[in-house]
C-alpha positions as CSV (number, residue, x, y, z in Angstrom):
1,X,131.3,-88.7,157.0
2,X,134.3,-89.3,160.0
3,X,134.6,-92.6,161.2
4,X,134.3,-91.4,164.5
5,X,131.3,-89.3,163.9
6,X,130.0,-92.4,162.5
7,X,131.0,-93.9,165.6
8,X,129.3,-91.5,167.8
9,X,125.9,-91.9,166.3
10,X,126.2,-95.6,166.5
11,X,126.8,-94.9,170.1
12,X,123.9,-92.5,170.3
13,X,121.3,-94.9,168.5
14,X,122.5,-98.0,171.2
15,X,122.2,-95.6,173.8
16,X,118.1,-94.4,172.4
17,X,117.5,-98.4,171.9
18,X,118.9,-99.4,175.4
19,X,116.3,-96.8,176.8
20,X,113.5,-97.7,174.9
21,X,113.8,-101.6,176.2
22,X,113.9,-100.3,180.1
23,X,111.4,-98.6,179.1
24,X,109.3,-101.1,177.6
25,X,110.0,-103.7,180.8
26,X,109.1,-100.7,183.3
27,X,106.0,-100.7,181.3
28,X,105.5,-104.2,181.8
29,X,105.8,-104.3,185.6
30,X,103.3,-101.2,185.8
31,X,100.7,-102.7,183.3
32,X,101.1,-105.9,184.8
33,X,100.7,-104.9,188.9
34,X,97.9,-102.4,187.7
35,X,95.8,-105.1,185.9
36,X,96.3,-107.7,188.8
37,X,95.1,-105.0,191.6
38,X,92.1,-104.5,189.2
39,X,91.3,-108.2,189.2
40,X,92.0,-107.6,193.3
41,X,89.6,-105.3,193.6
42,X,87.1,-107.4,191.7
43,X,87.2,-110.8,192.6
44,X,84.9,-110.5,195.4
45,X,82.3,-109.4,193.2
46,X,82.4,-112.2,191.4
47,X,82.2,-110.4,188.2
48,X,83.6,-113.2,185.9
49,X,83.5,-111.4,183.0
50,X,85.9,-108.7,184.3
51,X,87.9,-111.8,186.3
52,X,88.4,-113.7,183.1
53,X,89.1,-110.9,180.7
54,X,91.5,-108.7,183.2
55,X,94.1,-111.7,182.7
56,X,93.4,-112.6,179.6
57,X,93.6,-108.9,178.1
58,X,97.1,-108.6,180.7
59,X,98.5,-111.8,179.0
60,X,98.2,-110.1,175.2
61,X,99.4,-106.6,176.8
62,X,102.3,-107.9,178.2
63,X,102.9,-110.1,174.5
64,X,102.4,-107.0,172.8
65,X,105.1,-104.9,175.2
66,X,107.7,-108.0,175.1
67,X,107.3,-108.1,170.6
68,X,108.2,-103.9,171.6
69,X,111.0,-105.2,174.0
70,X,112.7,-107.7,171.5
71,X,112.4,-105.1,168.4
72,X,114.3,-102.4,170.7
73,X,116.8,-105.6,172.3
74,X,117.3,-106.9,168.3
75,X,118.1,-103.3,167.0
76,X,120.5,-102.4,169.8
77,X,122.3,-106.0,169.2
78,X,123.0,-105.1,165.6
79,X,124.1,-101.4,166.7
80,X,126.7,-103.2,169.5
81,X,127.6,-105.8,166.4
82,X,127.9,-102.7,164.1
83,X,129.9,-100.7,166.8
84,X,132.2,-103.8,167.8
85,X,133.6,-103.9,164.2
86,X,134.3,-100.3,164.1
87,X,135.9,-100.3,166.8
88,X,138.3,-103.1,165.5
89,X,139.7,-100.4,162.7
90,X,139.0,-97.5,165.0
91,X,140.7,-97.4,168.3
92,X,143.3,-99.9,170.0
93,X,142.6,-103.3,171.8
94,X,142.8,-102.2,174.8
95,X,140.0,-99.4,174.2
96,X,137.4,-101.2,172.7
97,X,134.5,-101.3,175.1
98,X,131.2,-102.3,172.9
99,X,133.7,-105.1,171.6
100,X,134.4,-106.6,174.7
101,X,130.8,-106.1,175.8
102,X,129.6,-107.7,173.0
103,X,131.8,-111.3,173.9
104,X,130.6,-110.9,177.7
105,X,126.9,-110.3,176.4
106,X,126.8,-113.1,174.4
107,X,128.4,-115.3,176.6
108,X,125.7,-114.3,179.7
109,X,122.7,-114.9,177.1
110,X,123.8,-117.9,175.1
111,X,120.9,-120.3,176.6
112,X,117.5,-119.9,176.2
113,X,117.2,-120.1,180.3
114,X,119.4,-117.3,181.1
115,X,117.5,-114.8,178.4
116,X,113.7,-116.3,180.0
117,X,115.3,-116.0,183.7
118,X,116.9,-113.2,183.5
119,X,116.6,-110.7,180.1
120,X,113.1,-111.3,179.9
121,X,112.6,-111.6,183.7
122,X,109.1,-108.5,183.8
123,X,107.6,-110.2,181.1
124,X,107.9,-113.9,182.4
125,X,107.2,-112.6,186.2
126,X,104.1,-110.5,185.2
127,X,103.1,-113.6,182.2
128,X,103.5,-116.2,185.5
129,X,101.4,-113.9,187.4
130,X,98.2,-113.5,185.1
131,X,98.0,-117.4,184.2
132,X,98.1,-117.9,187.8
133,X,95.1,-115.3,188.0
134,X,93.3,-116.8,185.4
135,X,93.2,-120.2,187.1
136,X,92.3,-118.8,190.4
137,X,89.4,-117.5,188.1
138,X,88.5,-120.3,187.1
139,X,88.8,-122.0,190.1
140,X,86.8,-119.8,191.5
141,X,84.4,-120.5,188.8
142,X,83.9,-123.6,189.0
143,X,83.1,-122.7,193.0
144,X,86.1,-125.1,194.1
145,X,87.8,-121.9,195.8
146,X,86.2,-119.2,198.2
């Protein structure tokens, strides 16, 4: 096969990866502000059942979207790493785009703080959210809150 078909369908299969993680966070902030109305629109009732299991069930959810999210994040970092070093024997410094994103990713995401603040900012946001719920539950549970 050409190298720079090869190339290409690196590209391509960043570019399908990349969309599949915005996807996957999208997800999280709808599935997250759906499930936190619901326990809205409940929490007069005082069905505790439905209070406690709303969070709880959001909590897993949003796990279960953010394993999705670091699959798609993992596979696209091995495509940019793969595309990187074909660009090295491909095309000349100065054109090498996934290679100097690459050293400018890596440098953004090096701590653990900047990829909880800001990489994995819907799932952390919309996690916050439904352990704050599930206190107020249980707050409210325990009839220390209105």
């Amino acid at each position: 096969m050409d190298a720079t078909k090869s190339y290409s369908e690196t590209c391509n299969t960043i570019r399908h990866y990349s969309n599949l993680s915005f996807s996957v966070r999208i997800l999280s902030i709808v599935q997250g502000l759906t499930l936190v109305a619901a326990w809205i629109l409940n929490y007069k009732d005082c069905n505790y059942l439905i209070l406690f299991a709303i969070p709880f069930f959001g909590l897993l959810f949003t796990l279960l979207i953010y394993k999705f999210h670091m699959g798609y994040f993992d596979a696209t970092g091995y495509f940019i790493k793969l595309a990187a070093s074909m660009e090295e024997t491909l095309f000349p410094e100065n054109f090498r785009p996934f290679y100097s994103f690459k050293i400018y990713h890596d440098k953004k995401y090096k701590s653990r703080t900047s990829k909880f603040i800001i990489l994995n900012a819907p799932f952390t946001l919309i996690s916050i959210l439904f352990v704050f719920i599930l206190l107020l539950t249980f707050l409210k549970f325990l009839n220390l809150i209105g």
